[in-house]
N, C-alpha and C positions, 0 to 999 in steps of 0.2 A: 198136303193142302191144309190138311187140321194145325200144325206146325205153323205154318205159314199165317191161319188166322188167328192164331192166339197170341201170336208174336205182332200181329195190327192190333190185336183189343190193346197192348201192353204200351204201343208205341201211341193212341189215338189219348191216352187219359194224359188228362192236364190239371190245369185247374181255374176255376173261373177269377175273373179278375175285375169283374164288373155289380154296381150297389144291388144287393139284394133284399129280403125282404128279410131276413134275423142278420141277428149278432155274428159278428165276423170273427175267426180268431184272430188275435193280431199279428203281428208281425214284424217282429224286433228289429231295428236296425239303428246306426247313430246319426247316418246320413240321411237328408231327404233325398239327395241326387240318388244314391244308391238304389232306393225303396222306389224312386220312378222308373228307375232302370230295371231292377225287379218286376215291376209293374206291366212296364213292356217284354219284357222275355216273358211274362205269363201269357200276355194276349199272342204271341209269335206259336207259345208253344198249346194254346190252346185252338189254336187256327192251326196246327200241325207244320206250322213253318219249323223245324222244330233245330236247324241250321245255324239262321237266324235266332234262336229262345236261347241256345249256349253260348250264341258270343254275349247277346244281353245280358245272362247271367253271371258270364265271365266279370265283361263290365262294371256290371254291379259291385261284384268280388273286390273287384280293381278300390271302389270307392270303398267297398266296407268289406274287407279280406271277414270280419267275422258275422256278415253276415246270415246268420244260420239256413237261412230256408232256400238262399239257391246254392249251399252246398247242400242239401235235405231233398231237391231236386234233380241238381247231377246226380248227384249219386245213388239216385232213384234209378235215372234214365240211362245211366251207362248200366245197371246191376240188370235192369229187363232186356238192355242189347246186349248182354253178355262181352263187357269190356271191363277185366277184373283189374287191372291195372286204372281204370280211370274211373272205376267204383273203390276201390281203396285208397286214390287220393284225397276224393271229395267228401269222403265216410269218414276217412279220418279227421278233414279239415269239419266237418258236423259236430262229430263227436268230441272235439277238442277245441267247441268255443267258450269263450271266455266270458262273449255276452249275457248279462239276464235276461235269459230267455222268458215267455208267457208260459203259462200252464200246457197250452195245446202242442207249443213249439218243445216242449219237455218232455210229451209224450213221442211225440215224432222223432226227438234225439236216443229215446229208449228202441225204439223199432229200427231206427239203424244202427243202435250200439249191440242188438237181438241178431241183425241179417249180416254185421259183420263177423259174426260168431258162428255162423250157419245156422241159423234160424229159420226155416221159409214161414212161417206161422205166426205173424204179426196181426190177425185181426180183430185181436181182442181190442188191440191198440187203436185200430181202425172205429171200432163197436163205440169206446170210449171218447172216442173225439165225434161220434155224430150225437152221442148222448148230453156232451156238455154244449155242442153248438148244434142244435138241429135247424137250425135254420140257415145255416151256412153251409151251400153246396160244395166246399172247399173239403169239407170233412167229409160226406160220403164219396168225393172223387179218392181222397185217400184211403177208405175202406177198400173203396173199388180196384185200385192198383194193388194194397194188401191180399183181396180176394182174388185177383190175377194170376198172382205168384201163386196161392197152393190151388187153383184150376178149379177155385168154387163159383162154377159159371153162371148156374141155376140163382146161386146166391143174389151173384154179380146182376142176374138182370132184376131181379127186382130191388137191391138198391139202386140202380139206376133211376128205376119208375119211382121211390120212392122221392129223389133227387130233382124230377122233374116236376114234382109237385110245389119244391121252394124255390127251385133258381128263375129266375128272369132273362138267363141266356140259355134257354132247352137244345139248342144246333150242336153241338158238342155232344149234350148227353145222348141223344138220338143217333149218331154215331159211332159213340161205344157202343148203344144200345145194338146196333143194324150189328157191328160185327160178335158181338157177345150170343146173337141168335144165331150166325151160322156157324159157329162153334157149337152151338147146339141141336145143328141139322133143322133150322128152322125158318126153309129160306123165305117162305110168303113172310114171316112176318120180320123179315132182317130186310126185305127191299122196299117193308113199309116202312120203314125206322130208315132207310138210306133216303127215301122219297122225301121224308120229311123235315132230313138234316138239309138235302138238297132245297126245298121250298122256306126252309127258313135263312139260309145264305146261299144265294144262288153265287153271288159277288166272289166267294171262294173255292178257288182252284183242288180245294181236296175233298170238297163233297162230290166232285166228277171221279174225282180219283177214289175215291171209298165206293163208290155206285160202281168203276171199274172193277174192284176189288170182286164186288157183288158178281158182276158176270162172269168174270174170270171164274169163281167160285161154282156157279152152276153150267161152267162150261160156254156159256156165250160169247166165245173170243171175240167176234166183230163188232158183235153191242161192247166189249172190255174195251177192244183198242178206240172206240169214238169217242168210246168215256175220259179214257188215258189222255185221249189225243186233243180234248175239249180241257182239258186242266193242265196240259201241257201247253198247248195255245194261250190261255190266261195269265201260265206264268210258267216261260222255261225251263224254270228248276223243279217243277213238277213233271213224275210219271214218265218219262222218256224210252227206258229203260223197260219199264212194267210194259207199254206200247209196243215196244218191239215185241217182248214174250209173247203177248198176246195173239200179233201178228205169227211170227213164226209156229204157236199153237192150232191157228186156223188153218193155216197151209199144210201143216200136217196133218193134220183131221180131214177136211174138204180135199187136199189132194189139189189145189189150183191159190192163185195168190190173190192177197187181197188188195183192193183198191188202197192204194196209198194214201195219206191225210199227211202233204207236205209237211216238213217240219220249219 
């Protein structure tokens, strides 16, 4: 199970994509269509659509092949789901752009030119980019994914809190947050942190599914599978899957089945 939930804090960090209250890094591109395109695979993948955030970034690709930051992405997000083949296409396409990149995006191209080399220990990189932009929640979600990888989770929660003191979209961070506390065996205060990803977008189907995750975690399978089955109902491609486990967890425990929630 620990496995299980360190591998959702890895899969839940995104990065915000919405005006906040400092200085943004930028984010180099030649296209504007590219940089919208961009723009929406962050919202996709900040909402944990995260299906939907690779084609938009593909996309984006499509319009500006050197666009650095959604190859700096993939190749983020395949190296934490362990797809080394589709982490060293997109590490390489990072590390072999052409574009002038900004100062922030310079650093970012050095931590993936670091983890293509076997590096797990990128947060110094991390450190440095909330120090040139602290006000931009975009750089402690990067520490945060940094801090993931070598399993500094104590670390991890309080840059979160730290992050929710500047961002203007907290839903996200409170969901790292929920799953970075039961990585640390800390469940009252990981289903205060689910509660409140949930009360700030009730509209998305994976705050049911993280609040799943949460029962699931302390063994609640039938509070897991409503949860499942309530972000599966929202949206098909949510949780289907997890629902069932969950189900088939109850029935083994209880010894009798559970009321079904149509699909």
């Amino acid at each position: 199970m620990k496995r299980l939930v360190f591998g959702l804090i890895l899969l839940c960090i995104g990065t915000v994509a919405w005006p906040q209250r400092g200085k943004l890094m930028p984010v180099t591109s030649s296209s504007k269509k590219a940089l919208a395109l961009y723009n929406e695979a962050i919202r996709y993948y900040d909402a944990v659509h995260t299906d939907k955030a690779i084609e938009a970034f593909n996309d984006a690709l499509g319009e500006d092949p050197d666009l650095f930051m959604a190859n700096y992405h993939l190749a983020l997000f395949f190296l934490m789901n362990e797809s080394p083949d589709n982490f060293r296409r997109y590490s390489y396409a990072a590390v072999n752009c052409k574009a002038k990149l900004s100062e922030g995006e310079e650093l970012l191209k050095e931590a993936i030119e670091r983890l293509r080399r076997g590096h797990e220990d990128v947060t110094d990189i991390g450190r440095r980019l909330v120090d040139m932009y602290p006000g931009d929640p975009n750089t402690y979600n990067y520490l945060i994914s940094f801090l993931s990888i070598t399993g500094e989770t104590e670390v991890m929660v309080e840059t979160i809190k730290t992050a929710l003191t500047v961002t203007r979209d907290p839903a996200p961070f409170y969901n790292q947050l929920g799953y970075a506390y039961l990585n640390l065996k800390q469940e009252d205060k990981a289903e205060e942190a689910f509660d409140r990803y949930i009360e700030l977008d009730p509209k998305n189907p994976n705050v049911y599914d993280s609040k799943g995750d949460y029962f699931l975690y302390v063994k609640q399978y039938d509070k897991a599978y409503e949860s499942y089955m309530k972000a599966h109902t929202m949206d098909p491609s949510f949780s289907e899957d997890k629902a069932r486990m969950a189900q088939r967890l109850y029935e083994q425990e209880k010894g009798r089945r559970l009321q079904v929630i149509p699909m």
